[in-house]
C-alpha positions as CSV (number, residue, x, y, z in Angstrom):
1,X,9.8,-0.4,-7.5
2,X,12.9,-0.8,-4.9
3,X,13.4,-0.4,-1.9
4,X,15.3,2.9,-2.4
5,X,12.2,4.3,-4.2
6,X,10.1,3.1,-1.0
7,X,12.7,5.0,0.8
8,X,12.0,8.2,-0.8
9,X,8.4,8.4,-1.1
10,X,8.0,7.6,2.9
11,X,10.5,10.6,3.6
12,X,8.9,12.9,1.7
13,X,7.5,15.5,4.1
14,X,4.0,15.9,5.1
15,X,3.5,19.0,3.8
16,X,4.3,17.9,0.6
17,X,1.9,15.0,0.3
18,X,-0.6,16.8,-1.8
19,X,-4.5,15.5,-1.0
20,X,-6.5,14.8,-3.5
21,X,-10.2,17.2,-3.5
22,X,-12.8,15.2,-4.5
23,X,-13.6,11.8,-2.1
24,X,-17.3,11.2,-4.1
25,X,-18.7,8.0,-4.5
26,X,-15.8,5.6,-2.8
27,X,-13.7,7.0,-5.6
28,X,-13.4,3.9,-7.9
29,X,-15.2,3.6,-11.7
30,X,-14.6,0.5,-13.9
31,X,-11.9,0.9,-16.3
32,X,-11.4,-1.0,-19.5
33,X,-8.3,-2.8,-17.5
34,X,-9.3,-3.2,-14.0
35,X,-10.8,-0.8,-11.6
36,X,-8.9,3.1,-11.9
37,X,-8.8,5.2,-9.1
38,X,-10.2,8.4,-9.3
39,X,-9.1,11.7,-7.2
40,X,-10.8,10.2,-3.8
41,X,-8.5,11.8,-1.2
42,X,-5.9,9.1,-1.4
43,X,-2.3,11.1,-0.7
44,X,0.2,10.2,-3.2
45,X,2.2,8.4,0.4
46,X,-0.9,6.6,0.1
47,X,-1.1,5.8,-3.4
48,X,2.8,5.0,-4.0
49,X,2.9,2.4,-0.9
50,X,-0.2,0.5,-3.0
51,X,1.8,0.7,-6.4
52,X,4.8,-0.3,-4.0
53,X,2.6,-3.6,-2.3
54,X,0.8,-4.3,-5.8
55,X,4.5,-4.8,-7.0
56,X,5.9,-7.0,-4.5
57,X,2.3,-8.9,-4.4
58,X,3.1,-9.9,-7.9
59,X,6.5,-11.1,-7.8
60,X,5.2,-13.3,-4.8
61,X,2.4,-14.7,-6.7
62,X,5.3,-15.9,-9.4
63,X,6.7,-17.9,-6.9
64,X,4.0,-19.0,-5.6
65,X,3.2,-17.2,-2.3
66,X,0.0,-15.3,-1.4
67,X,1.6,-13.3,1.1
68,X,4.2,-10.6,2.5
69,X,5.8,-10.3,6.0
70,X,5.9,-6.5,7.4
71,X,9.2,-7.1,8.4
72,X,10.7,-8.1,5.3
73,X,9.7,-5.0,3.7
74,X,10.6,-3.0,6.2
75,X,14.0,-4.4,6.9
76,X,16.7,-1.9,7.2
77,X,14.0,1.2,7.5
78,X,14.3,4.1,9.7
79,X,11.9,4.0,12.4
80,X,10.1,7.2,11.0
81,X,9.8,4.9,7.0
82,X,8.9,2.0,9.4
83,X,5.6,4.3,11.0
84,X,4.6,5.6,8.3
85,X,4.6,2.6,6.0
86,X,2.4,0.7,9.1
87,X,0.2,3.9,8.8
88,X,-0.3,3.6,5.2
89,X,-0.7,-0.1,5.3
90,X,-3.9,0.6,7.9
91,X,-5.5,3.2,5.2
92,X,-5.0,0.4,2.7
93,X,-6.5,-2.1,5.2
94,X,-9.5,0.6,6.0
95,X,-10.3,0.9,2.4
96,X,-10.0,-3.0,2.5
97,X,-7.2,-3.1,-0.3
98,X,-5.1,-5.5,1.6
99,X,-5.4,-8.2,4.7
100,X,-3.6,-7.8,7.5
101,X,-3.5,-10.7,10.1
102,X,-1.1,-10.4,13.3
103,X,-1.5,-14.3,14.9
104,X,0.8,-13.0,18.0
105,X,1.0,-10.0,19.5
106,X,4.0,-8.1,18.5
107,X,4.2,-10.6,16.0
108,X,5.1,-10.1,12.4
109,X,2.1,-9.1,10.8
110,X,1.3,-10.5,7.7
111,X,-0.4,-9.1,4.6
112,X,-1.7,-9.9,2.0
113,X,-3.5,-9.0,-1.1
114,X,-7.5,-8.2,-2.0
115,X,-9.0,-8.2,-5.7
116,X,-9.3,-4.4,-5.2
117,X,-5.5,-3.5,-5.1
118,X,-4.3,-5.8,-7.5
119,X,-6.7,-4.5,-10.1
120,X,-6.7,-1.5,-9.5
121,X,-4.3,1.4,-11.4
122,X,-2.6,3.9,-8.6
């Protein structure tokens, strides 16, 4: 995914972000390739920002790094793209699909990846 892609699905408005009904059971049943997630009330902000991460977690891992810096991805975001990706980076860290670790305050924060997001199929 690129950056112009992150671009569009953080502007797309809030009233558009359609909620999924059913949040049952966590939301997750084993698949035949990974975990899939099932209608759990993830919005599709939500689930396009963990497609987005799972991407750029695996083209670290081919060079060797376990980790991403916040302010890499959000370089050159508007400060409404910059909020909400921070938001949805806290859902993902609520539903413990990512790390985050800030060692200073108003520090970079820096993120990186759990089993669950990087098998599971947004």
């Amino acid at each position: 995914l690129s950056t112009c892609l992150l671009s569009g699905f953080l502007n797309v408005g809030d009233d558009e972000i359609i909620e999924d009904e059913d949040d049952a059971a966590d939301g997750f049943a084993p698949g035949a390739e990974g975990t899939h997630l099932e209608n759990s009330g993830w919005s599709s902000r939500t689930r396009a920002v963990a497609k987005y991460l799972q991407t750029l977690f695996d083209k670290e891992d081919l060079h060797g790094r376990q980790n991403l810096h916040l302010d890499n991805i959000l370089a050159g975001k508007t400060r409404k793209e910059a909020s909400r990706m921070f938001f949805e980076t806290l859902v993902l860290k609520s539903r413990d699909y990512v790390h985050v670790e800030q060692p200073k305050p108003f520090g970079n924060i820096i993120l990186q990846p759990r089993t669950k997001l990087m098998k599971t199929d947004f």
